[in-house]
Phi, psi and omega in degrees: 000156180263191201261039182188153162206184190322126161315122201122315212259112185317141182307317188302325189293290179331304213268007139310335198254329160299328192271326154281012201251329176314292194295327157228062134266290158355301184244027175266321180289321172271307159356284195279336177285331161313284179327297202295343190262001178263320198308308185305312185273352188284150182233185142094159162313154149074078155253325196258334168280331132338290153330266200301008183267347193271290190334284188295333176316324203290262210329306196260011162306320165284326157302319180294334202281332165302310166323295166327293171315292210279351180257348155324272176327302184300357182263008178081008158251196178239109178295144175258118133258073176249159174293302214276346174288328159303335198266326192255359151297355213258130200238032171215158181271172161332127145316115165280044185211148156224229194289092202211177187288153167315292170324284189321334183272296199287007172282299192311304194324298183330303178298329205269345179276305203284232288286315176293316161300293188319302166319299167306310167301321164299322174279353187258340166291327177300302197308343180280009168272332200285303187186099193303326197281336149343301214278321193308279172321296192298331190275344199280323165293289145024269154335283168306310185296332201284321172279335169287347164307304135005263171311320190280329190285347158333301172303323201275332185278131171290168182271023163250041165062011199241157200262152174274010197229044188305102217086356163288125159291297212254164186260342186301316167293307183301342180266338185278314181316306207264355116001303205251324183278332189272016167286000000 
């Protein structure tokens, strides 16, 4: 931390609110690099809509992680985007899935969504004692992410509504489930 932060906000305060804000800048940095690699690896029917459906997510997953970053700064501290900042923020494993079908990705993508929203709603419930205007940013991300899950959970869903990968730990599972339901 520098020797300063927002007017208002106690250094103890500042720097909880960094520390959550470090972690999810990590997996806002993994996140659009995961996308991107699923943007690479989708095969199969429905590829190029899938394909052209990932990219803005990739840009605007990168602008929340720019958001982050500055504002981690403007709070007196130094956002880390570094690859090693990602390995040691990382409380989840590497994407598993590679070169495989539009189900199988878009099974995994699902678990790589509910972890990255659940984290982000524990920080955005916390910031609201901590600090709103953090809570402000996180919740506006939020909204997006929560509607691009949405798209991907599109593919996945029966017309009863039920996901196909329905009970999946792993994304390794979630891609072989919606794999074998999409036959």
């Amino acid at each position: 931390m520098s020797g300063f932060t927002v007017p208002g906000m106690t250094d103890a305060n500042s720097r909880q609110v960094t520390e959550m804000l470090q972690r999810l800048l990590s997996a806002y940095n993994d996140l659009h690099l995961t996308l991107k690699h699923v943007h690479w690896n989708v095969v199969g029917p429905n590829f190029i809509g899938v394909h052209e459906m990932i990219d803005p997510q990739v840009d605007l997953v990168r602008g929340y992680a720019d958001e982050v970053a500055e504002r981690i700064a403007a709070l007196g501290a130094s956002p880390k985007g570094t690859p090693g900042a990602i390995l040691s923020d990382r409380t989840w494993d590497d994407y598993s899935v590679g070169r495989d079908t539009v189900p199988a990705h878009l099974g995994a993508l699902n678990l790589v969504y509910n972890g990255v929203i659940e984290d982000a709603r524990k920080s955005m419930e916390r910031l609201d004692e901590l600090d709103p205007v953090s809570q402000d940013m996180v919740i506006a991300q939020l909204g997006e992410l929560e509607k691009f899950q949405w798209f991907v959970r599109a593919h996945l869903e029966n017309s009863g509504g039920e996901l196909t990968t329905g009970g999946a730990k792993t994304e390794k599972q979630a891609a072989s489930k919606a794999k074998k339901k999409s036959k």
